[in-house]
C-alpha positions as CSV (number, residue, x, y, z in Angstrom):
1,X,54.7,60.2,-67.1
2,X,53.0,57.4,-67.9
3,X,52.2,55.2,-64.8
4,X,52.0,51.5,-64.7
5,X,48.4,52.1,-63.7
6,X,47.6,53.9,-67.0
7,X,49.5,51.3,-69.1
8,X,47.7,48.6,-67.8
9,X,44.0,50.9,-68.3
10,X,45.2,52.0,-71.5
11,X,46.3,48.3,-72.8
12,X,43.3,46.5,-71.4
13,X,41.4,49.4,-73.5
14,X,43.1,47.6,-76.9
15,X,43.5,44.0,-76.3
16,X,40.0,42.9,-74.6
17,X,40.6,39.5,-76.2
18,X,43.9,39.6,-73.7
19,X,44.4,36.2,-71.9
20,X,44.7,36.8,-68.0
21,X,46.1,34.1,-66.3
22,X,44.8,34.6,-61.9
23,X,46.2,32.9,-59.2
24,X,46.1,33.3,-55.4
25,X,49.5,34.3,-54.1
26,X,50.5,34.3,-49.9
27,X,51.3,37.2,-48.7
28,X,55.3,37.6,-47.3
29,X,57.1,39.9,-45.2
30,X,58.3,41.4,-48.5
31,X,60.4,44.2,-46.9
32,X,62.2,42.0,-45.7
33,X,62.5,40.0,-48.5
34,X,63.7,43.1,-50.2
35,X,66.5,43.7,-47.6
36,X,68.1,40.2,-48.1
37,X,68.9,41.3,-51.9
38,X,71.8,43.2,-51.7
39,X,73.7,42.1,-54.9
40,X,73.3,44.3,-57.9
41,X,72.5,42.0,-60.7
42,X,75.2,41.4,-63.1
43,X,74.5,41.9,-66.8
44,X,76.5,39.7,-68.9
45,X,78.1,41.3,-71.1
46,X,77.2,42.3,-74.8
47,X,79.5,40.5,-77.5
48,X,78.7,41.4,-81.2
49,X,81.9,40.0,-82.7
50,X,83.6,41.8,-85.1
51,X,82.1,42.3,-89.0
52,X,84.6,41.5,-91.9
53,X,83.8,40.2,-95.5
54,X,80.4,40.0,-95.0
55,X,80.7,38.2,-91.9
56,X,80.4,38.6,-88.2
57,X,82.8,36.8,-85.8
58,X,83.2,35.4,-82.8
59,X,85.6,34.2,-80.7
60,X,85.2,32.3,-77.5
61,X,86.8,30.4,-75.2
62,X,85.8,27.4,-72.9
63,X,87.9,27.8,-69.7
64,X,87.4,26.8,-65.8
65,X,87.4,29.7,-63.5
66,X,86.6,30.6,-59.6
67,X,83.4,32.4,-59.0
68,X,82.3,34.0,-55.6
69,X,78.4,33.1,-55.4
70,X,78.0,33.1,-51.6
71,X,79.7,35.5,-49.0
72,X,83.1,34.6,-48.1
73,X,83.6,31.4,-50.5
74,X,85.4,30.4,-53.7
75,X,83.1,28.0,-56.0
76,X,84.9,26.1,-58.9
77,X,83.1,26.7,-62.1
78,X,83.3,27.1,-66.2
79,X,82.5,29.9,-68.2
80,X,82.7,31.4,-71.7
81,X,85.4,34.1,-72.1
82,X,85.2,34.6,-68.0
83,X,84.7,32.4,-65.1
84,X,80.6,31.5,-65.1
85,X,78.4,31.4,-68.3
86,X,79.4,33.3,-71.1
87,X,78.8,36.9,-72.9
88,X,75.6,37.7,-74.6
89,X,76.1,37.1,-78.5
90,X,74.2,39.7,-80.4
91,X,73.4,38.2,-84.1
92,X,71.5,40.2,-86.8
93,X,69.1,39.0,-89.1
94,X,70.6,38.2,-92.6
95,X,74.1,38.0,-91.8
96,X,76.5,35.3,-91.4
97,X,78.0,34.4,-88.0
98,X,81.5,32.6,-88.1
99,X,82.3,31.1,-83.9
100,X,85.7,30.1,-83.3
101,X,85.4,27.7,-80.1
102,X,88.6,27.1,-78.4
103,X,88.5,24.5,-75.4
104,X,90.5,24.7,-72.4
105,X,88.3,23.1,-70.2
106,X,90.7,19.9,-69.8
107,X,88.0,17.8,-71.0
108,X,85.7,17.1,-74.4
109,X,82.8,19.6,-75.0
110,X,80.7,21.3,-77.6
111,X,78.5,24.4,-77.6
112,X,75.2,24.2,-79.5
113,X,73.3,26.7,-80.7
114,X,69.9,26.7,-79.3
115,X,66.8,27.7,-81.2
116,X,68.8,28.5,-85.0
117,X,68.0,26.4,-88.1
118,X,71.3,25.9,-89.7
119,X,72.9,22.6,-91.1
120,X,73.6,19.4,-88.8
121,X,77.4,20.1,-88.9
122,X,77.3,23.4,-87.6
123,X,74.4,22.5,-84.7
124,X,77.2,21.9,-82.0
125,X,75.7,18.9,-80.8
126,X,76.9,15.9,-79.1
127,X,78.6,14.7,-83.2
128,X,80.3,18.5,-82.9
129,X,82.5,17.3,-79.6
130,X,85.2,19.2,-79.3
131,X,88.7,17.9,-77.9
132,X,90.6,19.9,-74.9
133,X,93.1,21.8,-76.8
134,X,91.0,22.0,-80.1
135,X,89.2,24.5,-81.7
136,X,85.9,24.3,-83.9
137,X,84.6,26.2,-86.2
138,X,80.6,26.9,-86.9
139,X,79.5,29.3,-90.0
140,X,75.7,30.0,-90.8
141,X,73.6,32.5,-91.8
142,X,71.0,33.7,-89.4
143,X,68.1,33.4,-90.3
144,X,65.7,33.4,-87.0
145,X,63.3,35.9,-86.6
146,X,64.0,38.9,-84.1
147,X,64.1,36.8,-80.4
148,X,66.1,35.8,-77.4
149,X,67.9,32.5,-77.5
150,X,70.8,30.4,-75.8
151,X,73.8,28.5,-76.3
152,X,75.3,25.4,-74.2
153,X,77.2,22.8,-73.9
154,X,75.8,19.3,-75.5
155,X,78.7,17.2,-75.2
156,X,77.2,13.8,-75.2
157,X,76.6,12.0,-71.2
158,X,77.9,15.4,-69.7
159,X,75.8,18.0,-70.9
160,X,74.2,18.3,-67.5
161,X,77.2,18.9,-65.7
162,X,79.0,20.9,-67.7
163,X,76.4,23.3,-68.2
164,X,75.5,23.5,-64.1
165,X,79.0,24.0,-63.7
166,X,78.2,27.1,-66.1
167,X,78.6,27.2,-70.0
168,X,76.0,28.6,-71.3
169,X,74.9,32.1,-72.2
170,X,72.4,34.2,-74.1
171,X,72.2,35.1,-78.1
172,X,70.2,38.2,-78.8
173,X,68.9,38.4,-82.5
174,X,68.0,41.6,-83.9
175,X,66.1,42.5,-86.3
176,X,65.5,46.1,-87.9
177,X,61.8,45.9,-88.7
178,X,61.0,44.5,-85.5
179,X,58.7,47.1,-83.2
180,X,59.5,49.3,-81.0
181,X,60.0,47.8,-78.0
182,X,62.4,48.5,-75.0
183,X,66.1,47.9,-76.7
184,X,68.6,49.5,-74.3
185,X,70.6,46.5,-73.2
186,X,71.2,46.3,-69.3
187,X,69.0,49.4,-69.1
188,X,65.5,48.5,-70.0
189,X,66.2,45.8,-72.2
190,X,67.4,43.2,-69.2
191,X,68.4,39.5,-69.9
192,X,67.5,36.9,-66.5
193,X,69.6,34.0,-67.0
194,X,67.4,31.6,-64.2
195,X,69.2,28.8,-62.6
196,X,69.2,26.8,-59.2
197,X,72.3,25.4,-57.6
198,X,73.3,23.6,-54.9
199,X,76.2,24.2,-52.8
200,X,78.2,22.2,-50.2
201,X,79.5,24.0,-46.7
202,X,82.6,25.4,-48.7
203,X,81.0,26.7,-51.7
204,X,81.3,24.0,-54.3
205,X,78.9,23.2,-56.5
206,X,77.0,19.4,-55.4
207,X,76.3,17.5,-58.6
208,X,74.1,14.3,-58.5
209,X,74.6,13.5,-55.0
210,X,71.4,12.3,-54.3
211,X,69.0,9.4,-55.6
212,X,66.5,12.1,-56.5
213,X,69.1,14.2,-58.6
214,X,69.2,11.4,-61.4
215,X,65.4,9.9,-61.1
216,X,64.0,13.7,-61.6
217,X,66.9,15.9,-62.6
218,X,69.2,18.2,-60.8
219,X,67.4,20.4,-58.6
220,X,69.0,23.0,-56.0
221,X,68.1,25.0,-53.4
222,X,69.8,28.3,-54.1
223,X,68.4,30.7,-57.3
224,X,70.9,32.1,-59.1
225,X,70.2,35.1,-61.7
226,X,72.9,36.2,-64.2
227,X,75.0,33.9,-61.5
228,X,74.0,36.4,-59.0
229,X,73.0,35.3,-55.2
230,X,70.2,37.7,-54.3
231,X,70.4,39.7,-56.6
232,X,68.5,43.6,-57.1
233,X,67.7,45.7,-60.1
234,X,66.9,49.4,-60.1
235,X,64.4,50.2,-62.9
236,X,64.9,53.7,-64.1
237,X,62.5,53.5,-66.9
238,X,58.5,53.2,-66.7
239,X,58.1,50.2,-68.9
240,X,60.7,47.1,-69.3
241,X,61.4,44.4,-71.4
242,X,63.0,41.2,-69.5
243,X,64.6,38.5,-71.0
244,X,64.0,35.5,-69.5
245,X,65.7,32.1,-69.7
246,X,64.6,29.1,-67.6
247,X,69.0,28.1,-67.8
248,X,68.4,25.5,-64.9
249,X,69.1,21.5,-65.5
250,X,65.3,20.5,-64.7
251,X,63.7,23.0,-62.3
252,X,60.4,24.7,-63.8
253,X,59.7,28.3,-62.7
254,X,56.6,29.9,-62.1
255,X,57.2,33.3,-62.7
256,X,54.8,35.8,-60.6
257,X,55.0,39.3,-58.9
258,X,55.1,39.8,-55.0
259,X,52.0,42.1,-55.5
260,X,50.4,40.2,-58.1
261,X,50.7,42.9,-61.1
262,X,50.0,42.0,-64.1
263,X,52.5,41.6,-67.0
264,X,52.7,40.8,-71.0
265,X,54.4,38.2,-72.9
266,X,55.6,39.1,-76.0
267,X,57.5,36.5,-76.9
268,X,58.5,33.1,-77.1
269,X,61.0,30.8,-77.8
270,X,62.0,31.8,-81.5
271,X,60.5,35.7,-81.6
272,X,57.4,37.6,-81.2
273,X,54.0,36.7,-80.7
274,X,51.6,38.0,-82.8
275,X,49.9,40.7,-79.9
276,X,50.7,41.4,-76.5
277,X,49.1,38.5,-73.7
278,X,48.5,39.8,-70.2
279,X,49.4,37.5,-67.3
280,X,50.1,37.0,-63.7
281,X,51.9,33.9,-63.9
282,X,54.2,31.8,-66.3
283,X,55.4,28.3,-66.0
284,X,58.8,28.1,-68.0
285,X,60.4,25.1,-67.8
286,X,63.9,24.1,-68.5
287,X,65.6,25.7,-72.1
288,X,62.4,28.1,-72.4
289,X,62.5,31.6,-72.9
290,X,60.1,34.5,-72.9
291,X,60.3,38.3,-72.8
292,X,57.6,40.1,-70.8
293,X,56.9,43.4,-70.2
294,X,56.3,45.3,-66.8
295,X,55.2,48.4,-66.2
296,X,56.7,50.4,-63.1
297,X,56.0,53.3,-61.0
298,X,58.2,55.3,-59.5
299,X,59.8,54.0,-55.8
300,X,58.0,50.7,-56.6
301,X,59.5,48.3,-54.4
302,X,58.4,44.2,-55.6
303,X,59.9,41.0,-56.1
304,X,60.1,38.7,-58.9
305,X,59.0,35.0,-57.4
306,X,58.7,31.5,-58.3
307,X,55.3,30.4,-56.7
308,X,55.4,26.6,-55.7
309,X,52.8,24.6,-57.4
310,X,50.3,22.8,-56.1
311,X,51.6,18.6,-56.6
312,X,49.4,16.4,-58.9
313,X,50.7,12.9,-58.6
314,X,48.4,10.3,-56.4
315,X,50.0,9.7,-52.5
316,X,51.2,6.2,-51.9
317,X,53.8,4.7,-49.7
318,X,57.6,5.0,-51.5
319,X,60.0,7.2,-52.2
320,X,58.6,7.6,-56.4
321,X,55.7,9.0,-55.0
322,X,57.0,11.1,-52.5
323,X,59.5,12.7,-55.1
324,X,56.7,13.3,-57.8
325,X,55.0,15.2,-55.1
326,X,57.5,17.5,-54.4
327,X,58.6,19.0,-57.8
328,X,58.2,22.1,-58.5
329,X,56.5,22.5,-55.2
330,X,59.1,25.2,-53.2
331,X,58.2,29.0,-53.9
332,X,61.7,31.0,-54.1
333,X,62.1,35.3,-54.3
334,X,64.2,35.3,-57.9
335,X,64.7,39.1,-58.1
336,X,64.1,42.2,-56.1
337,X,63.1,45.3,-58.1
338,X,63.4,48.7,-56.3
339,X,62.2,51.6,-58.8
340,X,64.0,54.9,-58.9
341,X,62.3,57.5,-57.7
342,X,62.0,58.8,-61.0
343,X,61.7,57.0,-64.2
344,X,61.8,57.7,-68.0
345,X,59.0,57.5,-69.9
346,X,60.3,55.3,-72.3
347,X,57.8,53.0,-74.8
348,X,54.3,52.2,-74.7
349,X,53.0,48.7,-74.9
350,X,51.9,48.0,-78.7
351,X,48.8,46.7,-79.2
352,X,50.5,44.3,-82.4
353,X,53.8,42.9,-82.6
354,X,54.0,41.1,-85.7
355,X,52.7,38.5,-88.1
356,X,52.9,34.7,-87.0
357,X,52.1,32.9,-89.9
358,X,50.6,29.7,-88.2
359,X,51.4,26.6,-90.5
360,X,48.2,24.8,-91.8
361,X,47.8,21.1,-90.4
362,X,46.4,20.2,-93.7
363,X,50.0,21.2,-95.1
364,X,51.7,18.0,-93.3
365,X,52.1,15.1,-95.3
366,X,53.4,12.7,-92.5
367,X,52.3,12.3,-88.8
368,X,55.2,10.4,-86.5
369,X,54.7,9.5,-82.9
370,X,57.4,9.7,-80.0
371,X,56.3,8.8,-76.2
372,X,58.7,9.8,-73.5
373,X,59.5,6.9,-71.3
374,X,61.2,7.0,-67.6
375,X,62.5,4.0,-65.9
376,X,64.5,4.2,-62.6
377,X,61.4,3.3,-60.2
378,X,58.9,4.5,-62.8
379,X,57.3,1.5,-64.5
380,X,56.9,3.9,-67.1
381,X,54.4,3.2,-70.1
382,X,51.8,0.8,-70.5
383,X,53.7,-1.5,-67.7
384,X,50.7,-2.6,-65.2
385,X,53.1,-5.4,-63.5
386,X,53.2,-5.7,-59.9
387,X,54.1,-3.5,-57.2
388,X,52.3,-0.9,-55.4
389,X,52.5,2.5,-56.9
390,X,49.6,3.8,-59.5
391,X,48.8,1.4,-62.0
392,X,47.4,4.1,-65.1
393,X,50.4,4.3,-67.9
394,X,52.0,7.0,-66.4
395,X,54.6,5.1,-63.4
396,X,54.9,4.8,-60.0
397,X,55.7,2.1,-57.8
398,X,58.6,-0.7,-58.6
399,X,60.8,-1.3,-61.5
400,X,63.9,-0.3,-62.7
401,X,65.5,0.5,-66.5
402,X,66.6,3.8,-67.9
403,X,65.2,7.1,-70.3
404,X,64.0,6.2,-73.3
405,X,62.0,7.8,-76.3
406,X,60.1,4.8,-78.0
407,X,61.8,2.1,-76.3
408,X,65.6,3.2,-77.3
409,X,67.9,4.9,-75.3
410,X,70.1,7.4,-77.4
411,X,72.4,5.9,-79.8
412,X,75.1,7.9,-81.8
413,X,75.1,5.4,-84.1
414,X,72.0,5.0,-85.2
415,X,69.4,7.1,-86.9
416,X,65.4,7.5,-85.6
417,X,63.8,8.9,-88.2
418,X,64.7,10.0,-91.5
419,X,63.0,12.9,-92.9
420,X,61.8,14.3,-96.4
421,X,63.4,17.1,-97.4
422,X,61.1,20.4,-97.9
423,X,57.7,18.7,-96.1
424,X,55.7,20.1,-93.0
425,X,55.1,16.8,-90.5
426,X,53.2,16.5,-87.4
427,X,55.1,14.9,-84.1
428,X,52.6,13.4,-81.6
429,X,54.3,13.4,-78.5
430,X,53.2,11.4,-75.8
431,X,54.3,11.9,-71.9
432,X,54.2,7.9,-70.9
433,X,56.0,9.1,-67.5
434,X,55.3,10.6,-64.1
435,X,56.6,13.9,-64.6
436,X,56.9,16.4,-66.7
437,X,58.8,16.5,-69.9
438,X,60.7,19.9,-72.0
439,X,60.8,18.3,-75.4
440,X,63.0,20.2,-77.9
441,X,63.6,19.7,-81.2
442,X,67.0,20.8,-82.9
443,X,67.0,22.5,-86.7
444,X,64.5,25.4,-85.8
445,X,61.1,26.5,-84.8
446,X,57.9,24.1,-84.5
447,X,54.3,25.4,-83.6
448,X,52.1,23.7,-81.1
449,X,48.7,22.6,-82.6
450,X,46.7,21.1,-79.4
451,X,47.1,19.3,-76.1
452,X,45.3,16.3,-75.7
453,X,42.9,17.7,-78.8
454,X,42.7,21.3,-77.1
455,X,43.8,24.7,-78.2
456,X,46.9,26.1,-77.1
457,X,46.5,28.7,-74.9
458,X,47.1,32.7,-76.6
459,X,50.5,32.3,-75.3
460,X,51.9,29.4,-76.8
461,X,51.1,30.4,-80.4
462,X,54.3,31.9,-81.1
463,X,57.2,29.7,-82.7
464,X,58.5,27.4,-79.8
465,X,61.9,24.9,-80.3
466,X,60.9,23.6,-77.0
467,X,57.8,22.3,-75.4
468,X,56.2,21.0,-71.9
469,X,55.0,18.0,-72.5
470,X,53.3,17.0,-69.1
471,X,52.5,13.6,-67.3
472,X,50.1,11.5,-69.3
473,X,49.8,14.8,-72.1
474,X,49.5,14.2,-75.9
475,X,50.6,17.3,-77.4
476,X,50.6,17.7,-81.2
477,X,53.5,20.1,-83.0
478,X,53.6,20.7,-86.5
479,X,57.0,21.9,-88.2
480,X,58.7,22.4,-92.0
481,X,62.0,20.7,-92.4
482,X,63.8,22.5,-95.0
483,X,67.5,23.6,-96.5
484,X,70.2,21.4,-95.3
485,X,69.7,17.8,-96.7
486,X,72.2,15.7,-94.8
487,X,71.9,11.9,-95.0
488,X,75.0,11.3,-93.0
489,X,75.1,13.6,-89.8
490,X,72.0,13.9,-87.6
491,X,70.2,16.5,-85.4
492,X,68.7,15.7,-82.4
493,X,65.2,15.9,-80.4
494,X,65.3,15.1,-76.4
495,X,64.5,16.0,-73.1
496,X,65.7,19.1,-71.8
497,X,65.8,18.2,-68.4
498,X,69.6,17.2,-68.7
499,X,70.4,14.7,-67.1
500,X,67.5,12.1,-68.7
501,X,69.0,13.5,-72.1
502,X,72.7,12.7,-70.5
503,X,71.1,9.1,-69.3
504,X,69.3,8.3,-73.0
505,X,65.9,10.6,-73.6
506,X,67.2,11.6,-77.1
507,X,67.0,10.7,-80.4
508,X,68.1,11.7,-84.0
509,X,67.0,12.4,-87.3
510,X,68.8,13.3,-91.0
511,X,67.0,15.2,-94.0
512,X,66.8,13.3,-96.8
C-alpha cells in the first residue's frame, strides 16, 4: 500500500521546485472535535442530462423546499431539482449542453453559469432574468478545459439572497485526455460545497440583519458542507481528490489540516495547473474553487479547518475599524475525516498535469483600469476629508455612499467598456477599499500577471475567472476576448462578495 508518508517522500523526490506554504496552527482537543461530526456528508448528486442529436440536456427546476440543517428544526430554503442547492452537472468537453430552467420559486431569478465562455445571451446573468412560471433556455458548446465549476443565481439586487437561501450547485467538466487522477465521484473524487449560515432560534435562515451584514457581506456562524451540519467523510482510498468551492456570500476560508499535513493543488478555477504545488494552507475566497489532493493512512483520524487569520487593518475608535478587524478572523472545524481501516491503493500523485499556455503580455494591445470603491463608512478612494479613521486611500473613519467600480454603481442600462473583438487586454485592478475584494470576470478564463509588480505565486498560475484583489492591491490580469461579438447584450465583471455586487460593485462590457 502506498502510505501518505511515502507519497509525500516520493513526490517531494519529483517536484523540489514545489511551493510549501507553513503556518503555525494551535493545537485542539481534536478527538473531540471529531466526536461532534456525526453527519455523513451528503454528496449531491451526479446529473449528466440525457444525450440526443448531438446534444446533452438538462432539465432543472427552481423550487423552495424545507431542509433539516440543525437537530430538531425545519429551515425554509431553495434548491435545484430538491430542497437546498442543486445536482452536480457533469458536462464533457466538445459537446453541446441545452438547460431548460423552469422557475417556481414565486419570484424572478436566473442561473449563470460560472467560469464557461459562451455568448452574452446564454451567460444567465442579471439580462437572462427569468419570470416565476417561465422557463429559459441556454445552448452552448463547452469548451472549458477539464475543471470544477459552479452555477447560481444572478438575478439582479437578489443574488445574495437567493443564492444563501440555496441555488447553486457544482458543474463537473470532463475531459478524456486529462491525467489520471482520482475520478470516482462520491468515492475519491469528492465535491465540498463551503458555505456559512446563520440561523435564528427556530432554524430559519437570518439574512442581513445586521449593520455589518451589508458594510462587509453576509457572514454566519454555522459551516455548512454539501448543506451538511458537522458533517464526516470516511476515506476508503489512499489518495483523494477534493473539490472544493468557497459557495459562501463573502466569507474567505483558509483551508488547513488539524495535524498540519501537507496537501497539493492541482487546480484552479478553470482546470489544471501545470504541476502539482504542495501546501499547508489555502485562502479561497468567495466563487473560488480548487481541487487538492490528500494522501491518507489507514484509521487516520483529522479534520479539515478554517484557520482564522491574523487582522491587518490599523485600530482606531469606531465600529469601521472594529469590523475590518474581525474578518476572516474566527477559525471553524469544516470537515472531519475518519480513514477506514483499510484503504485502496488507488493513484499516485503525477509529477505533470498539463500544459498552461501562459498568454504573453506583449500580446495585449489595450491596458484598462478598474478600482473597487466601498462607501457605507468607508471613505473609500483617494477621499482624505475629515473624520477620524485612517487617512491612506484605502477608508476608514466617516462617510457614507454606496459600491462602486470607477465611480458608477451598476447600471443595466448602460455599457462600461466596449471591447475589440479577437484582442488579449490587460485589466489593472485596483482595491481603493478596506477590505478584500473577489473580482470575477464573466465570458471565461483570465490569467494573473503580478500583484503590485510581483509574481504570482506557483499556485495562481493556472486559468482563474475570479481573483482576490486585497486592500490597497494592484493586481494585473491579462485575458483574450474572442467568439461571440455582441454589441447589444453585455457580460458582466463584479465583486463576488454578493451583496456589494447586489448593492452596485459591477459593471458591463459587449464585444465589438
Amino acid at each position: 500500500m502506498v502510505t501518505r508518508r511515502r507519497l509525500l517522500k516520493n513526490f517531494t523526490k519529483i517536484s523540489a521546485g514545489g511551493l510549501f506554504l507553513n503556518h503555525s496552527l494551535d493545537r485542539y482537543a481534536f478527538g473531540q472535535i471529531l466526536d461532534q461530526f456525526q453527519s455523513e456528508l451528503s454528496i449531491p448528486p451526479p446529473d449528466a442530462g440525457s444525450a440526443s442529436n448531438g446534444r446533452r440536456n438538462f432539465y432543472l427546476r427552481l423550487q423552495r423546499g424545507s431542509t433539516q440543517f440543525l437537530p430538531n428544526a425545519a429551515t425554509s430554503t431553495f434548491g435545484i431539482n430538491g430542497d437546498y442547492l442543486g445536482p452536480t452537472l457533469r458536462f464533457r468537453r466538445g459537446e453541446e449542453v441545452s438547460l431548460n430552467v423552469e422557475n417556481r420559486l414565486g419570484e424572478s431569478s436566473s442561473l449563470h453559469w460560472h467560469g464557461f465562455h459562451l455568448p452574452p445571451t446564454e451567460d444567465g446573468g442579471p439580462h437572462q432574468s427569468i419570470a416565476e412560471g417561465q422557463s429559459w433556455n441556454a445552448r452552448f458548446e463547452v469548451i472549458q478545459l477539464a475543471g470544477t465549476y459552479w452555477y447560481h443565481s444572478h438575478v439582479l439586487h437578489q443574488s445574495g439572497r437567493q443564492v444563501y437561501k440555496g441555488l447553486a450547485g457544482m458543474i463537473l467538466v470532463d475531459d478524456e485526455s486529462a491525467p489520471m487522477l482520482p475520478q470516482e465521484y462520491g468515492v475519491d473524487d469528492i465535491p465540498l460545497i463551503i458555505q456559512d449560515r446563520r440561523f435564528d432560534e427556530s432554524g430559519g435562515l437570518q439574512y442581513r440583519t445586521l449593520y455589518q451584514d451589508d458594510v462587509m457581506g453576509m457572514m454566519g456562524d454555522t459551516i455548512l458542507v454539501n448543506g451538511t451540519y458537522r458533517p464526516y467523510f470516511r476515506p476508503s482510498t489512499s489518495l483523494v481528490r477534493f473539490r472544493v468551492l468557497n459557495a459562501s456570500n463573502a466569507r474567505s476560508y483558509n483551508l488547513a489540516f488539524s495535524d498540519n499535513r501537507s496537501f497539493y493543488q492541482i487546480a484552479t478555477d478553470g482546470g489544471l495547473l501545470a504541476a502539482p504545488v504542495a501546501l499547508t494552507s489555502l485562502v479561497l475566497a468567495p466563487a473560488e474553487r480548487a481541487e487538492i489532493l490528500v494522501a491518507f493512512d489507514p484509521s487516520d483520524a483529522v479534520t479539515l479547518m478554517s484557520i482564522g487569520q491574523q487582522p491587518a487593518f490599523p485600530e482606531f475608535p469606531g465600529g469601521i475599524s472594529q469590523m475590518m478587524r474581525s474578518l476572516n478572523t474566527e477559525t471553524f472545524q469544516l470537515l472531519a475525516l475518519r480513514a477506514s481501516s483499510s484503504l485502496t491503493d488507488n493513484a499516485e500523485i503525477p509529477a505533470a498535469l498539463s500544459t498552461v499556455f501562459r498568454l504573453p503580455e506583449a500580446a495585449a494591445t489595450n491596458t484598462r483600469r478598474f478600482t473597487l470603491q466601498m462607501g457605507a463608512g468607508m471613505r473609500s478612494g483617494e477621499d482624505r476629508g475629515p473624520g477620524t479613521g485612517a487617512r491612506n486611500g484605502t477608508g476608514g473613519g466617516y462617510g457614507g455612499g454606496n459600491y462602486f467600480i470607477n465611480g458608477r454603481v451598476m447600471d443595466m442600462d448602460f455599457i462600461n467598456e466596449r471591447i475589440q473583438l479577437n484582442t488579449t487586454e490587460i485589466w489593472e485592478v485596483r482595491n481603493n477599499s478596506p477590505m478584500m475584494h473577489p473580482f470575477h470576470i464573466h465570458n471565461g478564463q483570465f490569467q494573473v500577471l503580478d500583484r503590485n509588480g510581483r509574481a504570482p505565486q506557483a499556485n495562481e498560475l493556472g486559468w482563474k475567472d475570479t481573483v482576490q484583489v486585497r486592500s490597497g492591491e494592484l493586481v494585473r490580469l491579462i485575458m483574450r476576448f474572442t467568439d461571440y461579438i455582441d454589441e447589444s447584450n453585455p457580460y458582466m465583471y463584479h465583486c463576488h462578495i454578493l451583496e456589494h455586487e447586489d448593492r452596485g460593485m459591477m459593471g458591463q462590457f459587449v464585444l465589438v
